[in-house]
C-alpha positions as a printed NumPy array, in Angstrom:
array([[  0.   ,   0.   ,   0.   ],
       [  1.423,   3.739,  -1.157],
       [  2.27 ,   5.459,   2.479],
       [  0.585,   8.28 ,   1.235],
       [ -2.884,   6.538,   0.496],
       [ -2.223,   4.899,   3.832],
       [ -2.707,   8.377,   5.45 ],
       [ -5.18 ,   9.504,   3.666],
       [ -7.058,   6.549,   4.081],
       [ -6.131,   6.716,   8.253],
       [ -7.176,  10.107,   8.611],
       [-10.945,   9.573,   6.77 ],
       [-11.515,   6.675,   8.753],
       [-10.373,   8.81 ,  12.03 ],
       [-13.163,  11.039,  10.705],
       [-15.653,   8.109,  10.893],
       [-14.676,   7.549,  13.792],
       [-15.067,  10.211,  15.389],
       [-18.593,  11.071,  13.344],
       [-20.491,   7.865,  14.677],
       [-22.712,   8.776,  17.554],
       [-25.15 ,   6.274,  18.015],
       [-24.698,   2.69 ,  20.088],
       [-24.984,   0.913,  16.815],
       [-21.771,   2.366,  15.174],
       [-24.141,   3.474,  12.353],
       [-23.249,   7.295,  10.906],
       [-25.641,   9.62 ,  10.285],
       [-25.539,  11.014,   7.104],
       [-27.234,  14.068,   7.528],
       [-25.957,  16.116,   4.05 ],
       [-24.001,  15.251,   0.874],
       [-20.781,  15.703,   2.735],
       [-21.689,  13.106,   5.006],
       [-22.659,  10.711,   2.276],
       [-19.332,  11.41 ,   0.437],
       [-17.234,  10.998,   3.77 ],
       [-18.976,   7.652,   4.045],
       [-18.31 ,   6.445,   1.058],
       [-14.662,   7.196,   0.75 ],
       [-14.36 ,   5.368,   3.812],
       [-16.223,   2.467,   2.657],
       [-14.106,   2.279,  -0.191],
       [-10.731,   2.99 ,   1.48 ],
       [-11.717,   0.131,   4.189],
       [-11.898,  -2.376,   1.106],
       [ -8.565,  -1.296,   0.341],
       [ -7.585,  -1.944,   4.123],
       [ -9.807,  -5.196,   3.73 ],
       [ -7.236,  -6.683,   0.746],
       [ -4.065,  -5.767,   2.205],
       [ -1.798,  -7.617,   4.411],
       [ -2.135,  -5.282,   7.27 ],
       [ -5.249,  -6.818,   9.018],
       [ -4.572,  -6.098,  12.823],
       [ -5.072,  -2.681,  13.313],
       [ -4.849,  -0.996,  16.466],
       [ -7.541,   1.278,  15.908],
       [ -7.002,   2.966,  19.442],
       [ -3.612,   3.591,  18.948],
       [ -4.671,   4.48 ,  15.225],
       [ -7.29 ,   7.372,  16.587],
       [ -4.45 ,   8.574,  18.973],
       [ -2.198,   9.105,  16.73 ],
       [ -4.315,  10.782,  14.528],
       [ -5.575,  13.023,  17.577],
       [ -2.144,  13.267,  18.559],
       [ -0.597,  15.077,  15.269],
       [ -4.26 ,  17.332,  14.613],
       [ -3.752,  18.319,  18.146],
       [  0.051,  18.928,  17.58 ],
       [  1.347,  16.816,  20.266],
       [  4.914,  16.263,  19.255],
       [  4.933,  12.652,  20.38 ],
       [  7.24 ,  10.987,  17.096],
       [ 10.037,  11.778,  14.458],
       [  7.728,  12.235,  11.531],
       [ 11.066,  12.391,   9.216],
       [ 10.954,   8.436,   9.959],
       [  7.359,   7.332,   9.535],
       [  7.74 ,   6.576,   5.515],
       [ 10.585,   4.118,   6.267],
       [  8.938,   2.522,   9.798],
       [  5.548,   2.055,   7.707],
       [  7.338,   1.071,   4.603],
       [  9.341,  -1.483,   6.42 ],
       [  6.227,  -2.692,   8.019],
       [  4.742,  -3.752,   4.954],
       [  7.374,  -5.616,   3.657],
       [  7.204,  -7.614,   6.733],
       [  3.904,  -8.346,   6.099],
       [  3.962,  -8.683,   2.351],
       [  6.952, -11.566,   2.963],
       [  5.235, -12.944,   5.599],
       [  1.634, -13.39 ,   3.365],
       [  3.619, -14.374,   0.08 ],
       [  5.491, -17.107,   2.107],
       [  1.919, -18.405,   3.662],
       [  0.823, -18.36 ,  -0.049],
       [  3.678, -20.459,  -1.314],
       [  3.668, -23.163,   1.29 ],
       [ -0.07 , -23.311,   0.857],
       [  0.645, -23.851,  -3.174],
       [  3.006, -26.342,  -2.59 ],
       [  0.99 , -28.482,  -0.199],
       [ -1.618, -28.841,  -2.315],
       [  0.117, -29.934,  -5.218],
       [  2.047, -32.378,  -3.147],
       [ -1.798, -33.759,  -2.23 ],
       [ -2.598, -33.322,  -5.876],
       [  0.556, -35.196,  -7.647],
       [ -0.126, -38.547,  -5.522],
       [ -3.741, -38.76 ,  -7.681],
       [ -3.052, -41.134, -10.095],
       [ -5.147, -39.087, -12.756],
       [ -2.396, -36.196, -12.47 ],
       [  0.695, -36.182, -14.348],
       [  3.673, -33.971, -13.621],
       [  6.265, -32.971, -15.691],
       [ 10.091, -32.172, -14.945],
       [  8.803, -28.672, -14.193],
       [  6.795, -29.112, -11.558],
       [  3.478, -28.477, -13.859],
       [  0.813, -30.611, -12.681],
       [ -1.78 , -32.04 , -15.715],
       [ -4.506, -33.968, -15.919],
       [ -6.318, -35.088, -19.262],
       [ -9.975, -34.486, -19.356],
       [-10.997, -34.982, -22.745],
       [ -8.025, -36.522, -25.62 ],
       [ -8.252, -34.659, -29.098],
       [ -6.618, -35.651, -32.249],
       [ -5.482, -32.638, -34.272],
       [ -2.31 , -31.093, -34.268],
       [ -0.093, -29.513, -31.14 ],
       [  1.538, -25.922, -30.866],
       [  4.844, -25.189, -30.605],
       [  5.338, -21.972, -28.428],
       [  5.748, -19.746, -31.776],
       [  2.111, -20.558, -32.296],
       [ -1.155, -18.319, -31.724],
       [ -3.794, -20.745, -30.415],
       [ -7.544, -20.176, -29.488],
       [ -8.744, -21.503, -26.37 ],
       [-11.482, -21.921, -23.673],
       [-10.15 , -21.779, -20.446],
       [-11.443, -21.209, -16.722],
       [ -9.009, -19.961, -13.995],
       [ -9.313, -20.925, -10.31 ],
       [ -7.316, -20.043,  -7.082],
       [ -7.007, -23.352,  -5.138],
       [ -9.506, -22.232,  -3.035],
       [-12.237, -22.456,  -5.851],
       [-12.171, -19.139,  -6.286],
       [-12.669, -17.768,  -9.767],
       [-10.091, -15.454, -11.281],
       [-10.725, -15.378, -15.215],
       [-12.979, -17.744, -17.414],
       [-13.294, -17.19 , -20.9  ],
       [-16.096, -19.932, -20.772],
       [-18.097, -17.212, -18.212],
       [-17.649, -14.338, -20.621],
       [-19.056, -16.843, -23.725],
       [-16.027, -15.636, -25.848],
       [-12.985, -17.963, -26.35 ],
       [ -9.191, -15.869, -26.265],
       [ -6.754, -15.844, -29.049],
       [ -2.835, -15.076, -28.202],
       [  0.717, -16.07 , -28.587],
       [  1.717, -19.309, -27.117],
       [  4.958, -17.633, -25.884],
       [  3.473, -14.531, -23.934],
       [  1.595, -16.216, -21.423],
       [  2.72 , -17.612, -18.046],
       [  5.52 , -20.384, -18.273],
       [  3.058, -22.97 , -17.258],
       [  0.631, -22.335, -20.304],
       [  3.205, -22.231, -22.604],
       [  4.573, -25.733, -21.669],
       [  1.166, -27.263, -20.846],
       [ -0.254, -26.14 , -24.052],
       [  2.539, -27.737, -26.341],
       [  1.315, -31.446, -24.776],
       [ -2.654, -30.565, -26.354],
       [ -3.793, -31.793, -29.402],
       [ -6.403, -29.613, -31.069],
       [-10.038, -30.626, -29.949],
       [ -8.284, -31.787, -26.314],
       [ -9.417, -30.321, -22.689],
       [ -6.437, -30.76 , -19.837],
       [ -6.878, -29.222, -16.091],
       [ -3.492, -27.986, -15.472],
       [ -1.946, -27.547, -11.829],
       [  0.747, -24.878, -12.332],
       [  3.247, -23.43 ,  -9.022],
       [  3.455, -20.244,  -8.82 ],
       [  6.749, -20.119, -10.029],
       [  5.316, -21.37 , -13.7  ],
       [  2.702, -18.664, -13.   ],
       [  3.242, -15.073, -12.06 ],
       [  5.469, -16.18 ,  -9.169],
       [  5.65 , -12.809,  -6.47 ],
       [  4.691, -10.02 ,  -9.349],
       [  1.102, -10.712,  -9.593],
       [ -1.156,  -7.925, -11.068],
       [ -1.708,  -5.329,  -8.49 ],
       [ -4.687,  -5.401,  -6.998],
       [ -6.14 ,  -8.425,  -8.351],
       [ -7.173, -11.863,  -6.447],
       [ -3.832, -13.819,  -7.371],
       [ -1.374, -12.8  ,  -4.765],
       [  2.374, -13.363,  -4.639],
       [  3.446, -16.693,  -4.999],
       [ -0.202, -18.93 ,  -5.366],
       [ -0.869, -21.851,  -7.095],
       [ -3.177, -21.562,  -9.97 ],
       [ -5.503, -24.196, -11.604],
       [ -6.497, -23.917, -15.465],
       [ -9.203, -26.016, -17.065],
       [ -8.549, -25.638, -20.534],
       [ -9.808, -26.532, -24.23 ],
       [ -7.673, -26.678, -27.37 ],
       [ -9.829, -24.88 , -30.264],
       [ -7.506, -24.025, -32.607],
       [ -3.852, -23.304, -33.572],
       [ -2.831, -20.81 , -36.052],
       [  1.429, -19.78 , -37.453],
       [  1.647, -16.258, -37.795],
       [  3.188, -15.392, -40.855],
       [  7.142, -14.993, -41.314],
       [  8.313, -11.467, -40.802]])
């Protein structure tokens, strides 16, 4: 999380804080200003809600806050970027670690199935349906159906939701598609198990539901291969 959002986002939830009057915790938005207030908080609290900084002290949080309005001189502001920035490393290192050993648990479960094949990689494939046309080669632009899951279950990206299937270079996708999609014929369907380091390893996009160093699994279908022409 930026530092600078991370203020930001401390101080408007300071001001819900400090707004909520009522046993319930509710706020009472009384004019637009309220409404507005509300929101951003809302929407900076989801922010909180998908970062790796879950245990906030909010009393310490609200004194703080109180603390610099007020101008209590209590801390060396010069060092708050690098103490906060620090922090979240800690955590960061700490989550993408949990989400590694949690990948590679499962796909030492998964590899004893006898269904599941594993290559010298480490990817993980199992053969759903067998086709019989022709396979890729990684200079190859293929068309698939495919239908991305966290190991949790949790959907990431389906093609086969949308209705529409994707077209792209075999060679400027994730490691693990590459290889996997080389052992397809055209017309087959494979479930591919792929470790994070044959996946987007601990640069995952920002924001998004794959986090540093998961597992991903991939049902995917074979429609068609085309060559791009010689430059």
């Amino acid at each position: 999380m930026n530092i600078r959002i991370f203020f930001v986002a401390t101080g408007l939830i300071f001001t819900m804080m400090v707004s909520c009057q009522n046993k319930s915790g509710n706020v009472k938005l009384k004019s637009e200003v309220d409404t507005i207030s509300y929101y951003l908080g809302a929407s900076i609290g989801t922010n909180f809600k998908n970062s790796p900084m879950k245990d906030l002290n909010i009393d310490a949080l609200s004194q703080g806050l109180k603390d610099v309005i007020n101008g209590v001189d209590t801390i060396d502001m010069n060092n708050v970027n690098t103490i906060l920035n620090g922090y979240m490393r800690k955590l960061e290192a700490a989550e993408s670690q949990k989400y590694l050993e949690e990948g590679e648990k499962f796909l030492a479960k998964n590899k004893e199935r006898s269904e599941v094949k594993t290559t010298e990689s480490g990817l993980q494939y199992e053969v759903l349906k067998e086709g019989t046309g022709p396979k890729p080669v990684a200079t190859d632009e293929v068309t698939v159906h495919y239908h991305g899951t966290l190991i949790d279950g949790t959907v990431f990206d389906s093609s086969v939701d949308r209705g529409e299937p994707a077209t792209f270079p075999l060679n400027r996708v994730i490691s693990g598609w590459t290889e996997g999609l080389q052992l397809m014929s055209v017309g087959s369907k494979y479930k591919f198990y792929i470790p994070s380091n044959l996946a987007y390893g601990q640069r995952p996009r920002p924001g998004g539901p794959i986090k540093p160093n998961m597992a991903l699994i991939f049902e995917v279908e074979l429609i068609s291969i085309s060559t791009p022409p010689a430059k």
